[in-house]
C-alpha positions in Angstrom: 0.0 0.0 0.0 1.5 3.2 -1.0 0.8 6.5 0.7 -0.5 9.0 -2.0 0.1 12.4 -0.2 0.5 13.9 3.0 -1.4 17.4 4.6 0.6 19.0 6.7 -2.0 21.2 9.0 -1.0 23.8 11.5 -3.2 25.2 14.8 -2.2 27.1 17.6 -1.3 24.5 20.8 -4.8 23.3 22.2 -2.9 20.1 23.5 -2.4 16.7 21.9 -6.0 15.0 21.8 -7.5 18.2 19.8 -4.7 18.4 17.7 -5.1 14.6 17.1 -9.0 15.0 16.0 -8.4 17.3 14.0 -6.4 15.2 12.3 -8.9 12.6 12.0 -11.6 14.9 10.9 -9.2 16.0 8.2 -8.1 12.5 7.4 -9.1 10.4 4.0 -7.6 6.9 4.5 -9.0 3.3 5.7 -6.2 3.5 8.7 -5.1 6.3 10.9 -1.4 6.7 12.6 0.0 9.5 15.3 3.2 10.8 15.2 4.8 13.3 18.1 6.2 15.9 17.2 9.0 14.9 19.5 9.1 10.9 18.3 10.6 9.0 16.2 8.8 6.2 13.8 11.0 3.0 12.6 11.1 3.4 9.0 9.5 0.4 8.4 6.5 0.8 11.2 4.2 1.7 8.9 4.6 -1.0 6.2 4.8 -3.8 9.5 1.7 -2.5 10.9 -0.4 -2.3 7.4 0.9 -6.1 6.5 -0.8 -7.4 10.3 -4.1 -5.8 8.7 -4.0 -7.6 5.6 -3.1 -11.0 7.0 -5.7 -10.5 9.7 -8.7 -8.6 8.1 -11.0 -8.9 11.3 -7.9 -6.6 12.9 -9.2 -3.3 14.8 -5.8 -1.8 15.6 -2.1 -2.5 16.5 0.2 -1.0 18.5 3.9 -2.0 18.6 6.4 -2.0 21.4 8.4 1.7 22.3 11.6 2.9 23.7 12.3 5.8 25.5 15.7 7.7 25.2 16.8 10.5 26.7 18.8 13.7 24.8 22.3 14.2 25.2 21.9 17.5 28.0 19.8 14.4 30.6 22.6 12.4 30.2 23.2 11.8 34.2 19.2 11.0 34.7 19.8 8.3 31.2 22.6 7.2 33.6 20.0 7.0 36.8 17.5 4.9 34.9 19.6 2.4 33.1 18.2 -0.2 35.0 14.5 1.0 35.3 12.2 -0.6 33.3 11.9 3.2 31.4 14.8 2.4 30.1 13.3 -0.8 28.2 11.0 -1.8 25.5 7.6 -1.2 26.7 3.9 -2.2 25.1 3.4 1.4 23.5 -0.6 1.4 24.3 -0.2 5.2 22.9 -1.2 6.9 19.7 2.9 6.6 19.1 2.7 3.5 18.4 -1.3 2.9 17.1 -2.6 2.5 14.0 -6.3 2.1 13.2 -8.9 1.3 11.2 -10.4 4.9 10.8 -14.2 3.0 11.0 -13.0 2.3 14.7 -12.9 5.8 16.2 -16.6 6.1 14.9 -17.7 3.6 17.3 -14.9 4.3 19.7 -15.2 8.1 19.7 -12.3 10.6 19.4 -9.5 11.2 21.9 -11.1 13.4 25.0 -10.2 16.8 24.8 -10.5 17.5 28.2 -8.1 14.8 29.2 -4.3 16.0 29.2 -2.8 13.3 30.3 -4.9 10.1 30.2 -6.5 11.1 26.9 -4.9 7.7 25.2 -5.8 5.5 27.8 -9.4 6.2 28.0 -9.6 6.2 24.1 -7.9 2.5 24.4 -9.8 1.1 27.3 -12.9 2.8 25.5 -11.6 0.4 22.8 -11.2 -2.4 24.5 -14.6 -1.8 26.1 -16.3 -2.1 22.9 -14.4 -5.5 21.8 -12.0 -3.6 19.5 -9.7 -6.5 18.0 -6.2 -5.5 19.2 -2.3 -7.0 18.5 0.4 -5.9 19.7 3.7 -6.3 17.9 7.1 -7.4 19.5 8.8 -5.0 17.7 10.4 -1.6 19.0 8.9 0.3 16.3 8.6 4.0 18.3 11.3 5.6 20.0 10.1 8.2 22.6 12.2 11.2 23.1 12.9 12.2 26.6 13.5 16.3 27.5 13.2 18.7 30.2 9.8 19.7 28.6 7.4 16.3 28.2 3.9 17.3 29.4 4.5 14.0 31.7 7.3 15.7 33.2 5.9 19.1 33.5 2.4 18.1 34.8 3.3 15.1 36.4 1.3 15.7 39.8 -1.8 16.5 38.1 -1.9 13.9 36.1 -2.0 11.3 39.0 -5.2 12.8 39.7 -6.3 12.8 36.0 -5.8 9.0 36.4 -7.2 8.0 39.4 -10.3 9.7 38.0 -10.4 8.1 34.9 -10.2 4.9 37.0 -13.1 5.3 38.8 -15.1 6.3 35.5 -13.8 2.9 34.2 -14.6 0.5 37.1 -18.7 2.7 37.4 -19.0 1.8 34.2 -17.9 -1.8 34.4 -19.9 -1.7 37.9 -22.8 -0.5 35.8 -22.8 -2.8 33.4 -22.6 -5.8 35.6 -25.7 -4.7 37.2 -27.6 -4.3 33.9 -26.4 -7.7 33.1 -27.7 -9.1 36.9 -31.0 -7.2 36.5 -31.5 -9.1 33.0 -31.0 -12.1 34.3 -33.6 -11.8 37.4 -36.1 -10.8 34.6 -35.3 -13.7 32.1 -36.3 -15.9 35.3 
């Protein structure tokens, strides 16, 4: 599959899941794919991730495996987390590393703009939720940049919060599901 043309569009910073849907309402293909502007692809992710959807057509999305490195000036805190697991190939449930069928983000929804951290994991458990078929690849096919300025670093103790909120939203839903399912049952009786 060959790409046919790229649109490069341009808005003032309104934060990563805005600027992502509005690339997918501007978008014309069958399968959608994020890039940071701070990442870097594999050259070959795209052409590994489009051959898992033609040998399994029932396939919703894939995500491959990432790795963080760290620029030359954070070259002591590189040092201080050689051994963390930050420092190794990790399942890259991020837009990084996704690529979609475009069909799935009209029954998934967009990315929630009023998430800015946890934006990407509602949009996957959202996903998962709605029994998106998923794979993930073995392959280190993103490499995340790490710099004094990552919104994970800048906004790191609000985003804890941002989490254990979209928690809760995840398990009340799950809780409220469950007891639609119980309450159908005692009525089937």
């Amino acid at each position: 599959m060959a790409i046919r043309y790229v649109r490069y569009v341009r808005q003032s910073n309104s934060g990563a899941p805005t600027a992502r849907n509005l690339g997918l309402s501007l978008g014309i293909g069958e399968f959608v794919a994020f890039l940071d502007a701070d990442d870097l692809w594999h050259p070959e992710k795209l052409a590994r991730q489009i051959a898992r959807f033609q040998a399994q057509p029932q396939l919703d999305l894939c995500v491959t495996h990432v790795q963080n490195f760290w620029i030359p000036e954070l070259k002591e805190e590189a040092e201080r987390f050689r051994d963390h697991r930050m420092s190794r190939p990790l399942p890259g449930f991020v837009p990084q590393t996704l690529m979609a069928r475009r069909s799935l983000f009209d029954t998934v929804g967009c990315f929630n703009e009023a998430l800015r951290h946890a934006d990407s994991t509602d949009w996957f458990l959202r996903a998962a939720e709605h029994g998106a078929i998923s794979e993930l690849l073995p392959d280190v096919l993103v490499y995340r940049r790490i710099h004094q300025s990552n919104l994970s670093r800048r906004m790191a103790s609000s985003s804890q919060d941002e989490y254990l909120n979209l928690l809760k939203q995840v398990v009340d839903r799950r809780r409220q599901k469950t007891t639609s399912i119980k309450t159908l049952s005692a009525k089937d009786r």
